[in-house]
N, C-alpha and C positions, 0 to 999 in steps of 0.2 A: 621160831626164829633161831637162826645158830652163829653166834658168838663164831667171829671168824679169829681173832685172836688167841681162842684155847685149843689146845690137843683134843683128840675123842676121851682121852682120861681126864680132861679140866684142865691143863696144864698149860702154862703163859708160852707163849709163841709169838714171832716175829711172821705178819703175812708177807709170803713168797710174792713179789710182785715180777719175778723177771720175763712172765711170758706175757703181762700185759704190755700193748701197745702205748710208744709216747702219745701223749696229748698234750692240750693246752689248759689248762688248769687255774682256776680263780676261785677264790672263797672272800667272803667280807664279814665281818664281825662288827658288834656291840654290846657296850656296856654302859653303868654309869656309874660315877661316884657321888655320894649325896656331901655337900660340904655346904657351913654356914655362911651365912648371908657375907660374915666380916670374914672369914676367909676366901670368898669369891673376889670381895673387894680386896683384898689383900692380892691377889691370883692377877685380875683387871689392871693393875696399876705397877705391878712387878716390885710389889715391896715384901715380899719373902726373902730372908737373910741368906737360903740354901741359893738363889736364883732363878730363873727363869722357868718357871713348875711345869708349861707347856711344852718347852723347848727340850727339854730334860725327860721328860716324860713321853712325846715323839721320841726320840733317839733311843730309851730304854725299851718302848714299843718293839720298835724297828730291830732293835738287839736283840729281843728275845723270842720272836719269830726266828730268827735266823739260830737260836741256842734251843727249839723245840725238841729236837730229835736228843739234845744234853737233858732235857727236863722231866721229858714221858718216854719210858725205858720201850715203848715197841713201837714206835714213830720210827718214820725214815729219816735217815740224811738226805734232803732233798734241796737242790741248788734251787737257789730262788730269784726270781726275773726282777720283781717288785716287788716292796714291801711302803705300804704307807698308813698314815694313823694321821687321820684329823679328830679335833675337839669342836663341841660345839656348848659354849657356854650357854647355863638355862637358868631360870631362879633358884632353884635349890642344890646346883653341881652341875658335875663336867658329863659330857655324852660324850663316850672316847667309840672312834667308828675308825677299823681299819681295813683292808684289802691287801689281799696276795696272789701272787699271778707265779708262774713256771709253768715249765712244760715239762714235761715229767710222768711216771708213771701209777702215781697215787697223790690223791687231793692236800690240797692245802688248807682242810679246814684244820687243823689245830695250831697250824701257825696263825693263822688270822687270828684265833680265840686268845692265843698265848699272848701274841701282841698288845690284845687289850687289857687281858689279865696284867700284863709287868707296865703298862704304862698305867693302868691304877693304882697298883702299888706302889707304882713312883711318885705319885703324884699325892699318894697317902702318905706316903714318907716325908715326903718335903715339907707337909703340910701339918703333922703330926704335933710337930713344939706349939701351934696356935688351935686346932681343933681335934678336941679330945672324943667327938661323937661323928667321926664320918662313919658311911655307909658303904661297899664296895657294893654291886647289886647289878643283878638279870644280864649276865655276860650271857650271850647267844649269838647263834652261827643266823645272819640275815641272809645270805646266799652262797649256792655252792654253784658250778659249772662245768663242764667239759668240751671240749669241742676236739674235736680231729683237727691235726697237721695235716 
């Protein structure tokens, strides 16, 4: 298999996408964050002092998709169509699941992944002064896509 991001010397490189064809492009991601039972409830009821840990934590999602290419130095700048991040509250933490759509000429999976990655960390942040044992855990790309224009 060959690392399409190194020179024939090993060397970091940016892949040349200019001769590939626009497409239509979607990725979706997951994660989860393990948090306790009273900080669920805590989450449930909107009684965290920073505010609204879901709300905050969408919107930081959604920003850091779009700040990908600022984060992982050989990611493109790529305009983005959508970007969304739903929660799914479970017994032991948050299931953060987002999607990214553009059309474009290289995929969107690491904004998908990024998104869920910065809305955990948001969501560990907020939550941080009441639970000292969260888990961030099994961030993975659920599906990728391409279709022609």
């Amino acid at each position: 298999m060959k690392f399409t991001h190194l020179t024939q010397e090993g060397k970091a490189k940016m892949v040349d996408v200019s001769s590939k064809p626009i497409s239509r492009r979607m990725a979706r991601a997951e994660g989860r964050i393990k948090l306790s039972p009273q900080t669920m409830e805590m989450i449930k009821a909107s009684q965290l002092k920073k505010g609204d840990v879901l709300a905050v934590a969408r919107i930081a999602g959604i920003s850091g998709a779009k700040k990908t290419a600022d984060l992982i130095p050989l990611c493109h700048n790529i305009v983005l169509d959508q970007v969304g991040v739903d929660f799914e509250l479970e017994a032991e933490g948050v299931k953060i699941k987002s999607w990214v759509i553009c059309q474009g000429k290289t995929g969107v999976e690491m904004e998908a992944l990024t998104a869920v990655a910065v809305a955990a960390l948001t969501i560990y942040d907020m939550c941080k002064a009441v639970d000292k044992q969260m888990v961030i855990e099994h961030i993975y790309l659920t599906e990728k896509k391409k279709d022609e224009v």
